[in-house]
N, C-alpha and C positions, 0 to 999 in steps of 0.2 A: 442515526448517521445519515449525513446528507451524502447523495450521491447523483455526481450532475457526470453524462456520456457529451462527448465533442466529438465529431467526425466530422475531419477537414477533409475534401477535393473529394467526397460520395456523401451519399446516403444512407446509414448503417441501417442494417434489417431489424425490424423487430426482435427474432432469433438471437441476432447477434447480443442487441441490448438484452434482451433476457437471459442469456449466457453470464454477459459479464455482471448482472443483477445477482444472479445466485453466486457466482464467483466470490467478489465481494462482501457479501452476507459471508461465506462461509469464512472470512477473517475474522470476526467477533470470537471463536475460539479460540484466538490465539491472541489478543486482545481487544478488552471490551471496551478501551476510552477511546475507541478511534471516533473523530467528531466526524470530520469531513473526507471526502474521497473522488477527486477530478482525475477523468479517464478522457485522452483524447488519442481518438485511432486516424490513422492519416497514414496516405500511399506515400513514400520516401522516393523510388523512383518508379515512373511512371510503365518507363518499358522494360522494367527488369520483375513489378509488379510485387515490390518488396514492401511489404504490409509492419507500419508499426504502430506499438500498444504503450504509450507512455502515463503513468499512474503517478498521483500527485497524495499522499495520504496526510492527515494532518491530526495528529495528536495533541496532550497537551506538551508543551514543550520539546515536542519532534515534530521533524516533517519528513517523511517518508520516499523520495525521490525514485523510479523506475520509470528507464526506459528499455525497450525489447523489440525486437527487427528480424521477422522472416519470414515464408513465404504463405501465409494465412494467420488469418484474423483469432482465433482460435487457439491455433499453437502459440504466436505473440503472446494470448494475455493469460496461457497457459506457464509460461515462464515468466513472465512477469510476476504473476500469483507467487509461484516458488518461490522467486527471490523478496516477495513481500513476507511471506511467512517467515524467513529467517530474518529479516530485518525486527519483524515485529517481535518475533523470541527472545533477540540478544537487548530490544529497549529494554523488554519486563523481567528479563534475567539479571539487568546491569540495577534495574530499580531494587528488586527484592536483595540484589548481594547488596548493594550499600549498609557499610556501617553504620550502626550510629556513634555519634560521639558523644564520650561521656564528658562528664563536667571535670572541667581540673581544677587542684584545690583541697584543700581541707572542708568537708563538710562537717558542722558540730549540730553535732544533735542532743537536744536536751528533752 
């Protein structure tokens, strides 16, 4: 899994990026085709110091969209996480309930 951090208008800490490193990581539990994973953290308003955590996940044939806003870095991509993990349960839930369909028709067998 590729995983590229963005921090617009600062400098994120190391901390910070190793936080949302194991964050991240701990999503392959709950599925394992995730290819790609863009995080970009960015102050929303300047003097209210309201911190957000927007995740861009990218499966095959999904893309995973979260964004998340409040007042630490931490707590953000702490909800964010949440709401990724229910997103990613109901892709792999809606895959395995799919039917299949069978053939219609008479099949002859000889």
């Amino acid at each position: 899994m590729n995983i590229r951090i963005t921090s617009r208008k600062f400098k994120a800490k190391e901390s910070l990026k190793d936080f949302l490193r194991s964050e991240i990581k701990s999503l392959e539990r709950f599925n394992d085709q995730i290819m790609d994973c863009n995080v970009v953290l960015s102050f929303t308003h300047l003097k209210d110091s309201i911190k957000t955590a927007e995740f861009i996940i990218k499966l095959p044939k999904h893309t995973i969209t979260v964004s998340v806003s409040s007042d630490e870095f931490e707590k953000s991509v702490t909800l964010a996480i949440d709401k990724i993990v229910k997103q990613l349960v109901k892709v792999k839930t809606k895959k395995h309930n799919r039917k299949k369909v069978e053939p219609k028709g008479d099949v002859d067998e000889d």
